[in-house]
PDBQT receptor file of N, H, CA, C and O in Angstrom, charges set to zero:
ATOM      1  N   UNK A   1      63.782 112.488  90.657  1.00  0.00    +0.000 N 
ATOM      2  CA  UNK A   1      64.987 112.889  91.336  1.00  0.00    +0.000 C 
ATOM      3  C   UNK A   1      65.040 114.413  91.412  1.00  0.00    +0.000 C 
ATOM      4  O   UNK A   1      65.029 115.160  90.434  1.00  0.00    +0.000 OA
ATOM      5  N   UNK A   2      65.107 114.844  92.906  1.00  0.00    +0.000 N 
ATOM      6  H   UNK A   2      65.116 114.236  93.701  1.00  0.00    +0.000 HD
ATOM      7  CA  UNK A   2      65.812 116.570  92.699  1.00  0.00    +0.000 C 
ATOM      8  C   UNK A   2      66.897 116.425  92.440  1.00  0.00    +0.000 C 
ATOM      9  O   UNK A   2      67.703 115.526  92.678  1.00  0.00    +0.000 OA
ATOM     10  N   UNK A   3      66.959 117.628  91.767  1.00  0.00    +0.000 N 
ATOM     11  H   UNK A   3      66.304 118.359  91.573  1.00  0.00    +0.000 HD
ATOM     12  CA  UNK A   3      68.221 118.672  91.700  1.00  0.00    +0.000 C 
ATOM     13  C   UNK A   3      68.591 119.813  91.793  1.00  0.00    +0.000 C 
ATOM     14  O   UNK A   3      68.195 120.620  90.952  1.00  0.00    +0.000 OA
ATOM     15  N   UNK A   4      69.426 120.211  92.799  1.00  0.00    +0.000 N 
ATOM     16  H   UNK A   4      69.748 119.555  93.483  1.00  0.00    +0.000 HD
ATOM     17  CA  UNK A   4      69.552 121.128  93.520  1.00  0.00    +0.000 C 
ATOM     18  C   UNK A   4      70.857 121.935  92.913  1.00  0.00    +0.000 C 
ATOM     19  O   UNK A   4      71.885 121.351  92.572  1.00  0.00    +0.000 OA
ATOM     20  N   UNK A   5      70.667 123.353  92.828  1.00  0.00    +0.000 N 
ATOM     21  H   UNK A   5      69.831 123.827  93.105  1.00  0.00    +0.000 HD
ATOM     22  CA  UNK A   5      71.718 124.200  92.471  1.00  0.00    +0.000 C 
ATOM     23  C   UNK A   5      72.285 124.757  93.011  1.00  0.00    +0.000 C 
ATOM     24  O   UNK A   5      71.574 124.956  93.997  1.00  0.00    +0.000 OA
ATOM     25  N   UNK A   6      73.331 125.345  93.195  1.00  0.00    +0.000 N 
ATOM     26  H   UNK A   6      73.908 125.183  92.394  1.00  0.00    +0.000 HD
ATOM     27  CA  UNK A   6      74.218 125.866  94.555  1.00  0.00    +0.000 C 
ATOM     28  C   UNK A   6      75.460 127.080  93.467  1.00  0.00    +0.000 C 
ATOM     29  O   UNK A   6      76.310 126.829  92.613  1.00  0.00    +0.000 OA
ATOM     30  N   UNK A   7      75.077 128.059  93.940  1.00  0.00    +0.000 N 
ATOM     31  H   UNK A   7      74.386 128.263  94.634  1.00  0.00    +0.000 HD
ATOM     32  CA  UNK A   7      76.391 129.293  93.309  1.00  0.00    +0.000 C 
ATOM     33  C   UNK A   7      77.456 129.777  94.582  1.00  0.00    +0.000 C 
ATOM     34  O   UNK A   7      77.161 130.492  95.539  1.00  0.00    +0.000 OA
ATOM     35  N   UNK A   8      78.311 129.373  94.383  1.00  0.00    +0.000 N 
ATOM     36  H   UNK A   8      78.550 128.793  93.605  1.00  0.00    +0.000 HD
ATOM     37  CA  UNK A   8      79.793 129.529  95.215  1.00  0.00    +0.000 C 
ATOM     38  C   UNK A   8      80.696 130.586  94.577  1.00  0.00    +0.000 C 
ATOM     39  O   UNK A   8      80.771 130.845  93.376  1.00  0.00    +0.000 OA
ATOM     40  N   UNK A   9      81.209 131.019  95.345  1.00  0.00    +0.000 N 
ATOM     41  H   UNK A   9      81.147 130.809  96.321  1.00  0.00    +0.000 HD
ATOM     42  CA  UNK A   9      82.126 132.397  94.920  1.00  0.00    +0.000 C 
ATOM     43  C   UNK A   9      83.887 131.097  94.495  1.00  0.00    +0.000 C 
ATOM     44  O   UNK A   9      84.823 131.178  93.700  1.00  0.00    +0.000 OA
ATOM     45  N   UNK A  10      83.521 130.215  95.433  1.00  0.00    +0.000 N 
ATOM     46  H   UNK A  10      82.760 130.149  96.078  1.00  0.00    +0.000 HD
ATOM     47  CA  UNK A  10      84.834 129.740  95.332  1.00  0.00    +0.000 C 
ATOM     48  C   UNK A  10      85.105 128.053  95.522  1.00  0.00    +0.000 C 
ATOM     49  O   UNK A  10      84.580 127.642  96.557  1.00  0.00    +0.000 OA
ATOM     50  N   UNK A  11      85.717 127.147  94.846  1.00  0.00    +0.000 N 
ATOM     51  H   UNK A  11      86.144 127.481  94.005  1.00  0.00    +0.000 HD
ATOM     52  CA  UNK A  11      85.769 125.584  95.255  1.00  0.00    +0.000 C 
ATOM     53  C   UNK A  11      87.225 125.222  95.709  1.00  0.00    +0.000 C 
ATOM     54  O   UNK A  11      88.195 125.317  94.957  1.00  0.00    +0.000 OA
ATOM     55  N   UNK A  12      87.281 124.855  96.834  1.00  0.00    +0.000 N 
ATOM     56  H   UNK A  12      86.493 124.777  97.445  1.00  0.00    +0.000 HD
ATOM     57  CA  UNK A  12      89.008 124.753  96.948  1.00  0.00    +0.000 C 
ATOM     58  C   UNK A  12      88.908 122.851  96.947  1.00  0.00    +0.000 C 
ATOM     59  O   UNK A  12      88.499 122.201  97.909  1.00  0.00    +0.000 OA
ATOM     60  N   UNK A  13      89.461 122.170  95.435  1.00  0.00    +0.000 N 
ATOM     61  H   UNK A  13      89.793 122.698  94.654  1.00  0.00    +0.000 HD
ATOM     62  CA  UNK A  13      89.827 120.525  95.629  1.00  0.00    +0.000 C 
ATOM     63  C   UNK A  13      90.900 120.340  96.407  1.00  0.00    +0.000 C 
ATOM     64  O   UNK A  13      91.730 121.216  96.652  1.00  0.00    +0.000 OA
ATOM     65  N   UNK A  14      90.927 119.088  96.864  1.00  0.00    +0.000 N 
ATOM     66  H   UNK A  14      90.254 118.376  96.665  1.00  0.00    +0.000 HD
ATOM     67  CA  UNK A  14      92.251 118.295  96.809  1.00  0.00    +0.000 C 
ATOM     68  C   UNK A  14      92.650 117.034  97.141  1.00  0.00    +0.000 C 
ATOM     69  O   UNK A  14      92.126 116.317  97.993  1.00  0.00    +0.000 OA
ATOM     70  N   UNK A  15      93.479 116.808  96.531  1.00  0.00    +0.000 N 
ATOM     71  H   UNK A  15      93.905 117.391  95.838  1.00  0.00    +0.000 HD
ATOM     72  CA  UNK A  15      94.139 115.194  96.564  1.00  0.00    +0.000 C 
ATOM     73  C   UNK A  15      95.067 115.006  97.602  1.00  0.00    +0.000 C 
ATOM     74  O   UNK A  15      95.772 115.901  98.069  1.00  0.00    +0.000 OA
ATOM     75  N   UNK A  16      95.054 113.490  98.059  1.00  0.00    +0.000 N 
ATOM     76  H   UNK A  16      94.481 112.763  97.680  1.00  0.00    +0.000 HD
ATOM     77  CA  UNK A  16      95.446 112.997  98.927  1.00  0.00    +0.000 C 
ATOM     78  C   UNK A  16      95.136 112.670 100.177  1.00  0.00    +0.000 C 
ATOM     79  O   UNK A  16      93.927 112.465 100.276  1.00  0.00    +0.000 OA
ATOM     80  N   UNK A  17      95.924 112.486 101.525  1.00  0.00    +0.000 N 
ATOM     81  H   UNK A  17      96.907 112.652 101.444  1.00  0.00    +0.000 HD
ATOM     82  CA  UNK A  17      95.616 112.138 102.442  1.00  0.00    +0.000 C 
ATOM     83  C   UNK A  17      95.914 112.626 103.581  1.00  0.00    +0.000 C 
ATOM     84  O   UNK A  17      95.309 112.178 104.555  1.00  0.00    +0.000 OA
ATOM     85  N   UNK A  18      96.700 113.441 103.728  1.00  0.00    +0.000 N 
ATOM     86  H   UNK A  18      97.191 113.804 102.937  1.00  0.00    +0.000 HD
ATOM     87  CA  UNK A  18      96.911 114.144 104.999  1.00  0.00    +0.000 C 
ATOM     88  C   UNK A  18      96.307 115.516 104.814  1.00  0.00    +0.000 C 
ATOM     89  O   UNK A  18      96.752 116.181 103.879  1.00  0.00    +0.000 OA
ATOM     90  N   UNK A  19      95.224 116.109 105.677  1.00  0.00    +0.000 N 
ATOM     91  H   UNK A  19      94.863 115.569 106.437  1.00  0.00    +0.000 HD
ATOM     92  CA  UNK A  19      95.283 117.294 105.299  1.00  0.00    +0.000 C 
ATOM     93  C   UNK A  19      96.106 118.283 105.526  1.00  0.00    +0.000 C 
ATOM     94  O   UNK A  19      96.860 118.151 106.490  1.00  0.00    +0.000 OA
ATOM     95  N   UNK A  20      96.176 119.349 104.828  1.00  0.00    +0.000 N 
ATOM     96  H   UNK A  20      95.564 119.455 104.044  1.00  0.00    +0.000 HD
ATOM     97  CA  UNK A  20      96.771 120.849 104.623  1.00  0.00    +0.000 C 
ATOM     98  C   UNK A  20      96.149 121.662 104.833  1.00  0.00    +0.000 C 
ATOM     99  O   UNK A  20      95.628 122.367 103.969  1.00  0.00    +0.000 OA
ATOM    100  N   UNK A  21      95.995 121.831 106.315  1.00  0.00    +0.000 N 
ATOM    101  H   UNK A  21      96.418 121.259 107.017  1.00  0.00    +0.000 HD
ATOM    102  CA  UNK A  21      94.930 123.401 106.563  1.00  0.00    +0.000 C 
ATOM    103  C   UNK A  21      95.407 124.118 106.979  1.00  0.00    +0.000 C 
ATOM    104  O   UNK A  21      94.686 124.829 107.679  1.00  0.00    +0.000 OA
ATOM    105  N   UNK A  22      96.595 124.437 106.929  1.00  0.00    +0.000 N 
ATOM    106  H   UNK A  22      97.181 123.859 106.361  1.00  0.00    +0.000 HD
ATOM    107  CA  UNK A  22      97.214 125.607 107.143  1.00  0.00    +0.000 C 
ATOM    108  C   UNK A  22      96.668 127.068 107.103  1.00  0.00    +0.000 C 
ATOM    109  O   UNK A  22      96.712 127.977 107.932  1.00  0.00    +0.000 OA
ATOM    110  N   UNK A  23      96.039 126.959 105.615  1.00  0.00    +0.000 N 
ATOM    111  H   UNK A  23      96.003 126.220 104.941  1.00  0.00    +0.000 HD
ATOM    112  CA  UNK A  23      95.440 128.473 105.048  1.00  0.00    +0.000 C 
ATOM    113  C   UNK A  23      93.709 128.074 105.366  1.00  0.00    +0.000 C 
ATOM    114  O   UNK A  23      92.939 129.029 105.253  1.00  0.00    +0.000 OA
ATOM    115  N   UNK A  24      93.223 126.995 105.673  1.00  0.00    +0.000 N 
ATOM    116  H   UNK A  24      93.848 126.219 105.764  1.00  0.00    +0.000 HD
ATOM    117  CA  UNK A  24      91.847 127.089 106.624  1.00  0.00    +0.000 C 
ATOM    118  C   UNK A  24      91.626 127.837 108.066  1.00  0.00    +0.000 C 
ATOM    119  O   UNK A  24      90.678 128.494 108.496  1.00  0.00    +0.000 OA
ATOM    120  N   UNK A  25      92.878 127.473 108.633  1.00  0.00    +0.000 N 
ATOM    121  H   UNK A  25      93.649 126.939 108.283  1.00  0.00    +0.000 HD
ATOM    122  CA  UNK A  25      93.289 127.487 109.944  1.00  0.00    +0.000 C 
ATOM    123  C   UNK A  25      93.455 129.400 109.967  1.00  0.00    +0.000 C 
ATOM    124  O   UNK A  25      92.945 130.169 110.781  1.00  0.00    +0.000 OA
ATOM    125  N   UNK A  26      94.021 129.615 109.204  1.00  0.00    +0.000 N 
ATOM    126  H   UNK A  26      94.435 128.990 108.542  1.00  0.00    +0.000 HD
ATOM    127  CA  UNK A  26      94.094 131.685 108.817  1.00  0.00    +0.000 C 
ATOM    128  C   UNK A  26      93.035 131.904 108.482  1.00  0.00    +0.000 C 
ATOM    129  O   UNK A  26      92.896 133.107 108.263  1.00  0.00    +0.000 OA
ATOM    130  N   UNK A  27      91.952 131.201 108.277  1.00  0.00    +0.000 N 
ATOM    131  H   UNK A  27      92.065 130.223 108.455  1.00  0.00    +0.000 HD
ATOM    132  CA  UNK A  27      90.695 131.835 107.649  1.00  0.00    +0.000 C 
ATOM    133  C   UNK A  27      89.566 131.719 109.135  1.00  0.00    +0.000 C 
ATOM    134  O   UNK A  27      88.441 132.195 109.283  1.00  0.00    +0.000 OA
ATOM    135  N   UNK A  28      90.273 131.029 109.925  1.00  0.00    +0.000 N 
ATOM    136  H   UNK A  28      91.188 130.642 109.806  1.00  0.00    +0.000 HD
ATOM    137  CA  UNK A  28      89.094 131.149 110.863  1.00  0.00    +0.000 C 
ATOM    138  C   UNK A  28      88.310 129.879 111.369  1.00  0.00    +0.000 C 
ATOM    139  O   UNK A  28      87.551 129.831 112.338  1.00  0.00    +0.000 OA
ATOM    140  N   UNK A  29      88.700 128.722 110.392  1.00  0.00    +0.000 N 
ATOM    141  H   UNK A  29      89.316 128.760 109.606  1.00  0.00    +0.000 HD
ATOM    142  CA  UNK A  29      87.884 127.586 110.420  1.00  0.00    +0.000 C 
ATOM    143  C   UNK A  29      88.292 126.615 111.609  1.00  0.00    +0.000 C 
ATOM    144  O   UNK A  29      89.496 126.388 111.729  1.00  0.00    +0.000 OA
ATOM    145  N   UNK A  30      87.547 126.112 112.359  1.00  0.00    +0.000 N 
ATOM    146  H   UNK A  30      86.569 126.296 112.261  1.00  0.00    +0.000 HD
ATOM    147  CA  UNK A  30      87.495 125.334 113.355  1.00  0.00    +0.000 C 
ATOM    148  C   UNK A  30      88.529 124.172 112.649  1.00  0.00    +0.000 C 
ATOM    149  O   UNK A  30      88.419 123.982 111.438  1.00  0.00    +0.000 OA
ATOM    150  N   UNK A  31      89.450 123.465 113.369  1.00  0.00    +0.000 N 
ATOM    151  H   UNK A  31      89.539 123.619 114.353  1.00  0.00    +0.000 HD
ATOM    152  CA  UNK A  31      90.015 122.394 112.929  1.00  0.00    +0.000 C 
ATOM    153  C   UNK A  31      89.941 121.234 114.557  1.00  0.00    +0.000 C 
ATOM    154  O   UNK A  31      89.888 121.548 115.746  1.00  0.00    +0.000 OA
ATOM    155  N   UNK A  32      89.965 120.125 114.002  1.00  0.00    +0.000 N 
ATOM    156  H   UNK A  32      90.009 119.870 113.036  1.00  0.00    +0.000 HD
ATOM    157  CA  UNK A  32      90.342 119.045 115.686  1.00  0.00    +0.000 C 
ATOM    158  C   UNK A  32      91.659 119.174 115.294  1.00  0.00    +0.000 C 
ATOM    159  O   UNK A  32      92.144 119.635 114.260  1.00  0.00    +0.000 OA
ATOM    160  N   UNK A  33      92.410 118.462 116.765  1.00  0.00    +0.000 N 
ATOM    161  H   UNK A  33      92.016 118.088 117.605  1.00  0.00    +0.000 HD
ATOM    162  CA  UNK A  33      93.332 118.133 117.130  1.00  0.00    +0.000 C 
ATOM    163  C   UNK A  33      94.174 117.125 115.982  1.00  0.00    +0.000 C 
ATOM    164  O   UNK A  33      95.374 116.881 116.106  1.00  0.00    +0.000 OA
ATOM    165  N   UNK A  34      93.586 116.754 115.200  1.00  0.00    +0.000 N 
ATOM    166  H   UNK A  34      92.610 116.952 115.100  1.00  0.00    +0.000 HD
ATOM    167  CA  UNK A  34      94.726 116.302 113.621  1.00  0.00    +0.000 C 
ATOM    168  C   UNK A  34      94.258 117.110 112.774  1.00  0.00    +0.000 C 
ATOM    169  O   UNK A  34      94.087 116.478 111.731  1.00  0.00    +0.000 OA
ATOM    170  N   UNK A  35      93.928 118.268 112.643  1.00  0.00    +0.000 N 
ATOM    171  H   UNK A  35      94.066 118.781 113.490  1.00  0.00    +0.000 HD
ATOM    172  CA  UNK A  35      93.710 119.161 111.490  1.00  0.00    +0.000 C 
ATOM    173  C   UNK A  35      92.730 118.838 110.359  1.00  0.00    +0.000 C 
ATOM    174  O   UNK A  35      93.058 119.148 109.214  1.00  0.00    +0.000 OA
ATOM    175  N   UNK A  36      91.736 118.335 110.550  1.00  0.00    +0.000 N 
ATOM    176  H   UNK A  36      91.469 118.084 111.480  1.00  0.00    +0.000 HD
ATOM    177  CA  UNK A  36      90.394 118.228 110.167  1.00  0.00    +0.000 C 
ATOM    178  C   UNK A  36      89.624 118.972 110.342  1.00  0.00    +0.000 C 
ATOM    179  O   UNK A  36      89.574 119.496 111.454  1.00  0.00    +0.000 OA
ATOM    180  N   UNK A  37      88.801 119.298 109.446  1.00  0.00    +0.000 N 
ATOM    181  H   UNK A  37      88.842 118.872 108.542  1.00  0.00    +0.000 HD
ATOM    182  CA  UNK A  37      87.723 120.827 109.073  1.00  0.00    +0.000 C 
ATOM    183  C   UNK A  37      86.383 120.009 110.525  1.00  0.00    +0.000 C 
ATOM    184  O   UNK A  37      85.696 119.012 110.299  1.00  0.00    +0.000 OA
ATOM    185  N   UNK A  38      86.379 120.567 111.471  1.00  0.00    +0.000 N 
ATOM    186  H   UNK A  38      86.937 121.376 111.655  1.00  0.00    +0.000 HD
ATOM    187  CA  UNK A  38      85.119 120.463 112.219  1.00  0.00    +0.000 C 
ATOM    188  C   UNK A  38      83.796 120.582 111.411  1.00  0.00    +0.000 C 
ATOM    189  O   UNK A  38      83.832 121.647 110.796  1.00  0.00    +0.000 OA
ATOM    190  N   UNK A  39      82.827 120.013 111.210  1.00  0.00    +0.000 N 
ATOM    191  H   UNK A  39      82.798 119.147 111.710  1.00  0.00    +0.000 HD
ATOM    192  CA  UNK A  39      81.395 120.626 110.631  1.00  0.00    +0.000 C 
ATOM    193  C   UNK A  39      80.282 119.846 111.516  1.00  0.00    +0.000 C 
ATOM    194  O   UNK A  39      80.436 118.977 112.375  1.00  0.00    +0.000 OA
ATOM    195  N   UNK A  40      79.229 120.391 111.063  1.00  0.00    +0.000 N 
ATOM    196  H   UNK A  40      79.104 121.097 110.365  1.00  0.00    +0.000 HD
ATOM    197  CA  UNK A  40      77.631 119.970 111.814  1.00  0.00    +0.000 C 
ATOM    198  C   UNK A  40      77.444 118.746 111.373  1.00  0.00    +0.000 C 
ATOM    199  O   UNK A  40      78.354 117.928 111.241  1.00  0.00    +0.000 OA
ATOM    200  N   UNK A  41      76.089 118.514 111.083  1.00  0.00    +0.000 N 
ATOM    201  H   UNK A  41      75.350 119.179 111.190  1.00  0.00    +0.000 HD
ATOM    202  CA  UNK A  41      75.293 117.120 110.200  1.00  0.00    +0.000 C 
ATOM    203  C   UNK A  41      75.411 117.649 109.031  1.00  0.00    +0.000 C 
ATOM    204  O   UNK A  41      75.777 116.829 108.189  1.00  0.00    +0.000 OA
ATOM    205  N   UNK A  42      75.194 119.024 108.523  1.00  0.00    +0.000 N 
ATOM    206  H   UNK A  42      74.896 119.690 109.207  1.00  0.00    +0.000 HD
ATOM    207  CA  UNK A  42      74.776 119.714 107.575  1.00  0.00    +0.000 C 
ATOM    208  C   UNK A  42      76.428 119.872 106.340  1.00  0.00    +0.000 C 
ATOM    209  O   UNK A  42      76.419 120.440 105.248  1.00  0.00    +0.000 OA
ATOM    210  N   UNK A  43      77.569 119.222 106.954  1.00  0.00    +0.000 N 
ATOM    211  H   UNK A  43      77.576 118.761 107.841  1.00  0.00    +0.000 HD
ATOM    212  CA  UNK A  43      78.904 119.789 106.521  1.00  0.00    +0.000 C 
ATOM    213  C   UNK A  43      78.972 121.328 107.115  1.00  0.00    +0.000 C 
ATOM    214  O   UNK A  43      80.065 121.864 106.937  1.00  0.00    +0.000 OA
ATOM    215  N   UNK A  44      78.196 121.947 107.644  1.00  0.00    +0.000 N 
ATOM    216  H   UNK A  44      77.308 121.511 107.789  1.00  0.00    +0.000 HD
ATOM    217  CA  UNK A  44      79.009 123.990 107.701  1.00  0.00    +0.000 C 
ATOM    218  C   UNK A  44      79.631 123.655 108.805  1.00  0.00    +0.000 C 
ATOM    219  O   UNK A  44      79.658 122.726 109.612  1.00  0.00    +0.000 OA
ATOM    220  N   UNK A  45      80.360 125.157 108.519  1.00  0.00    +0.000 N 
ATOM    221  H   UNK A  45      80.338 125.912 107.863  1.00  0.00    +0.000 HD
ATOM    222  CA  UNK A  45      81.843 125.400 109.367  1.00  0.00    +0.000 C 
ATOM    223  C   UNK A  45      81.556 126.137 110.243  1.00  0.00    +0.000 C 
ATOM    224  O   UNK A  45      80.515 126.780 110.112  1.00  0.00    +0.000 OA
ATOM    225  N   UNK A  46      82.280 126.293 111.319  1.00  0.00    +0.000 N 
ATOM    226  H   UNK A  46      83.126 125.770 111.426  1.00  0.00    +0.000 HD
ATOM    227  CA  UNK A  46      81.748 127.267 112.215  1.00  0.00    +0.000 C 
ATOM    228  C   UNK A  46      81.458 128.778 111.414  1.00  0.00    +0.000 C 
ATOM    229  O   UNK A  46      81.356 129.806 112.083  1.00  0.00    +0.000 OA
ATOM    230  N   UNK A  47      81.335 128.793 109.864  1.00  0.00    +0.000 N 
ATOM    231  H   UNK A  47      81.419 127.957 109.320  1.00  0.00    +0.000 HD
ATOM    232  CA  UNK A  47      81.961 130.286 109.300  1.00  0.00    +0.000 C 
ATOM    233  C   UNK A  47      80.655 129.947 108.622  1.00  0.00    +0.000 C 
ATOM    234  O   UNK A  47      80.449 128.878 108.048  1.00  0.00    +0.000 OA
ATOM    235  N   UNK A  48      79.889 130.821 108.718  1.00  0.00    +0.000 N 
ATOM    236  H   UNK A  48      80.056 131.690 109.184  1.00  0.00    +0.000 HD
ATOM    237  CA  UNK A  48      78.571 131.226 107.922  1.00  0.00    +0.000 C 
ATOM    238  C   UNK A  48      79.187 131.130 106.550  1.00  0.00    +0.000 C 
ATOM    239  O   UNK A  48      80.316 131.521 106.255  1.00  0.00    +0.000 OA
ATOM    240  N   UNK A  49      78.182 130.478 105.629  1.00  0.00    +0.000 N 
ATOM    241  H   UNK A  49      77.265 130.160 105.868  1.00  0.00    +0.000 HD
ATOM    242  CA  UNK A  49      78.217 129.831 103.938  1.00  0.00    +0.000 C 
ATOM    243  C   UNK A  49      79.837 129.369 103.698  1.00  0.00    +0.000 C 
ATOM    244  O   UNK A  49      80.469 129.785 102.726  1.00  0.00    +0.000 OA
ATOM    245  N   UNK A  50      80.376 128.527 104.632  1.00  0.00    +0.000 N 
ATOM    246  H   UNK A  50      79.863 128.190 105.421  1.00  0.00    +0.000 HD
ATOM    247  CA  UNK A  50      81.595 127.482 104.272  1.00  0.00    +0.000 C 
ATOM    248  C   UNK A  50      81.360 126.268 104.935  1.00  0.00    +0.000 C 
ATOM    249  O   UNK A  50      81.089 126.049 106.116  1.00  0.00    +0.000 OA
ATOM    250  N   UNK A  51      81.510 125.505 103.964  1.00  0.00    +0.000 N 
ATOM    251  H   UNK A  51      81.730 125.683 103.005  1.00  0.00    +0.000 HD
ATOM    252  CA  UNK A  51      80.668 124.051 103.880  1.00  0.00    +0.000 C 
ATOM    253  C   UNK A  51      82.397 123.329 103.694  1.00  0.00    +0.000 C 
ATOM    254  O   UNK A  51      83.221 124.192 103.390  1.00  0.00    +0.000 OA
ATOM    255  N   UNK A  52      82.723 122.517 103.780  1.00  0.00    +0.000 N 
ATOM    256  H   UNK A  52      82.054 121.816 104.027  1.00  0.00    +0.000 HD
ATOM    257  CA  UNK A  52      83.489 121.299 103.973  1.00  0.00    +0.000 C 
ATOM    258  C   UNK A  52      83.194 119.866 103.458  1.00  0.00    +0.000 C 
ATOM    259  O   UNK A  52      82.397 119.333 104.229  1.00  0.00    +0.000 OA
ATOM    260  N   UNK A  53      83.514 119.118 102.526  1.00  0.00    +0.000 N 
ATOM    261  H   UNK A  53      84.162 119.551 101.899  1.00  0.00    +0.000 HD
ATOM    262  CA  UNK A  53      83.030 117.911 102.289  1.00  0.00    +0.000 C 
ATOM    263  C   UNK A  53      84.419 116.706 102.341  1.00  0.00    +0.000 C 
ATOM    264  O   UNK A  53      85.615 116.986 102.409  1.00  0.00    +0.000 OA
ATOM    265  N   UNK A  54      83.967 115.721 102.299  1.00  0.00    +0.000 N 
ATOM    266  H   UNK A  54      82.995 115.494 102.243  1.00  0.00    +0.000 HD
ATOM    267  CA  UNK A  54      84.433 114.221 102.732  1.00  0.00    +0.000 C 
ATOM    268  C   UNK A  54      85.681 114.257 103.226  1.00  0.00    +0.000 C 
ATOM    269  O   UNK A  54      85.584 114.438 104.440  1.00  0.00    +0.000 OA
ATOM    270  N   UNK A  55      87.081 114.156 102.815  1.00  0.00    +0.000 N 
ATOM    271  H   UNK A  55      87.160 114.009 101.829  1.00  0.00    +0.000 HD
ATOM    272  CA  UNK A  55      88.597 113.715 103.311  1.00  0.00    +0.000 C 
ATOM    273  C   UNK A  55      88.710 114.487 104.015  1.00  0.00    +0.000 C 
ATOM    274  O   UNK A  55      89.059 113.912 105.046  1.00  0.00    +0.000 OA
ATOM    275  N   UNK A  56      88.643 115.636 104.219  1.00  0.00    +0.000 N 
ATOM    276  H   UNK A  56      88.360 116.103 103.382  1.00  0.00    +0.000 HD
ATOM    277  CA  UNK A  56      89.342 116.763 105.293  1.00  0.00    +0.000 C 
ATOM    278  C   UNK A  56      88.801 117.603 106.429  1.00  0.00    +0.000 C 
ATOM    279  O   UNK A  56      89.225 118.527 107.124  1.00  0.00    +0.000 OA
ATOM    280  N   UNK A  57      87.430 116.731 106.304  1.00  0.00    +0.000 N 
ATOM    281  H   UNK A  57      87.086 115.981 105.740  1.00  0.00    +0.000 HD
ATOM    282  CA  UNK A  57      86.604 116.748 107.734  1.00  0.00    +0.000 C 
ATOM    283  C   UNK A  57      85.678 115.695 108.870  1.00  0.00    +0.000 C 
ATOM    284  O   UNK A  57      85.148 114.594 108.724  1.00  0.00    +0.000 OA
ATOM    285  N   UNK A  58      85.764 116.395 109.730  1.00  0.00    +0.000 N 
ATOM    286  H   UNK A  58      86.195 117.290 109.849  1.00  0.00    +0.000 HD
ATOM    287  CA  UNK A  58      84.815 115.317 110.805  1.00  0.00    +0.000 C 
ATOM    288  C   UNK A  58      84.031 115.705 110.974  1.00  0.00    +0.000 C 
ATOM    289  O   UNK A  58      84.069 116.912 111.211  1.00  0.00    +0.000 OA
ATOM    290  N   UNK A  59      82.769 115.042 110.987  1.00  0.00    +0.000 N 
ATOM    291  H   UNK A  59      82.739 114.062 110.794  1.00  0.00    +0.000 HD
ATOM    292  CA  UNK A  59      81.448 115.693 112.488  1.00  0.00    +0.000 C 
ATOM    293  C   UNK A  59      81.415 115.670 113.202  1.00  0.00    +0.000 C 
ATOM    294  O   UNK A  59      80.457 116.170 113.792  1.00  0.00    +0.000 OA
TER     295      UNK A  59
């Protein structure tokens, strides 16, 4: 099995089900039309080294 290491300046969690991108949305990040983080195949954001994972985005 690999294992892969990854150093981040920053992890933003969260719980629940509707997202809250309010403060994504000020940062620049692509959202659709219900406020879901846009990403590639890869999870990135339209924002060079911001990645997005499972509840609060689409591909």
């Amino acid at each position: 099995m690999k294992v892969y290491k990854k150093t981040f300046d920053m992890a933003i969690i969260t719980v629940g089900t509707i997202p809250a991108t309010r403060f994504i949305k000020k940062a620049g990040i692509n959202v659709d039309k219900n406020d879901f983080v846009t990403v590639d195949k890869h999870m990135k954001t339209n924002i060079d080294n911001i990645y997005a994972i499972r509840r609060y985005c689409k591909s």
